[in-house]
C-alpha positions in Angstrom: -7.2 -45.5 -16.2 -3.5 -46.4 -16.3 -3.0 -43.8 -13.6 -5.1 -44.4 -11.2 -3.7 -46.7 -8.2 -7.1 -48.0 -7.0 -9.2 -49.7 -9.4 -13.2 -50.0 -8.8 -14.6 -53.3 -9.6 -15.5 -52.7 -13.3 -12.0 -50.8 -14.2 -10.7 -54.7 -13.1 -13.2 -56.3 -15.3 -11.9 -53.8 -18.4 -8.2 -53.6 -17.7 -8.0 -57.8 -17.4 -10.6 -58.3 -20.2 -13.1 -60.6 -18.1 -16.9 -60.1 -17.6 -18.0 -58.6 -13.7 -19.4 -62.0 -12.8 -15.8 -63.5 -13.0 -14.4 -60.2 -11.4 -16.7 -60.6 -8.5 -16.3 -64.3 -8.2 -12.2 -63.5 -8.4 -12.6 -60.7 -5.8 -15.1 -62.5 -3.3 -12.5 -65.9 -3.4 -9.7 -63.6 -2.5 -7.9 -64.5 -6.0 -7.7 -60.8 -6.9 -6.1 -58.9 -4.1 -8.5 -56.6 -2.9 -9.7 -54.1 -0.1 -13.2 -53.7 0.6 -14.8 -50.6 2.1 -18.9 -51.6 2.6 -20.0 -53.4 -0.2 -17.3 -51.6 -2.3 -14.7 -53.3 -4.2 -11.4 -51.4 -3.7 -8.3 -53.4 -6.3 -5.0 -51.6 -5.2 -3.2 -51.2 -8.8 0.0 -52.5 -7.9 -1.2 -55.1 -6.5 -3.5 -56.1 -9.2 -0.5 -56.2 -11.5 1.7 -58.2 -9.2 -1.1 -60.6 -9.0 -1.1 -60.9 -12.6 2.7 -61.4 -13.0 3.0 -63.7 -10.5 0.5 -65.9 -12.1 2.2 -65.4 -15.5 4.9 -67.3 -13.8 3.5 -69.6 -11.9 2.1 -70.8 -15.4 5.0 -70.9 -17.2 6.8 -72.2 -14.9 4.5 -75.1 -14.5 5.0 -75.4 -18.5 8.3 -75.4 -18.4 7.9 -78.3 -15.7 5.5 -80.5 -18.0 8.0 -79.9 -20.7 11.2 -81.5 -19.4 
């Protein structure tokens, strides 16, 4: 999986360590960038991963905040 640059829905749930029903409710509330083709979940990789560091940051940067 760590080559592939699109991710289906499931491969999401797996590589972030979530259940589907949290994928899909990520994916439908346009948390989780996403393109959708039909009724198909399509999670560009790179995206995906920005997503995630991006919210890495945000995080501790709000920690960082509360800890001052």
């Amino acid at each position: 999986m760590d080559s592939k640059m699109i991710l289906s829905a499931r491969e999401t749930a797996l590589y972030l360590g979530i259940g589907m029903n949290k994928t899909y409710e990520l994916l439908a509330s346009g948390q989780i960038p996403t393109r959708r083709i039909g009724r198909k979940y399509l999670i560009p990789r790179l995206a995906l991963d920005r997503w995630l560091t991006a919210a890495s940051t945000n995080k501790e940067i709000a920690h960082e905040r509360l800890h001052k």
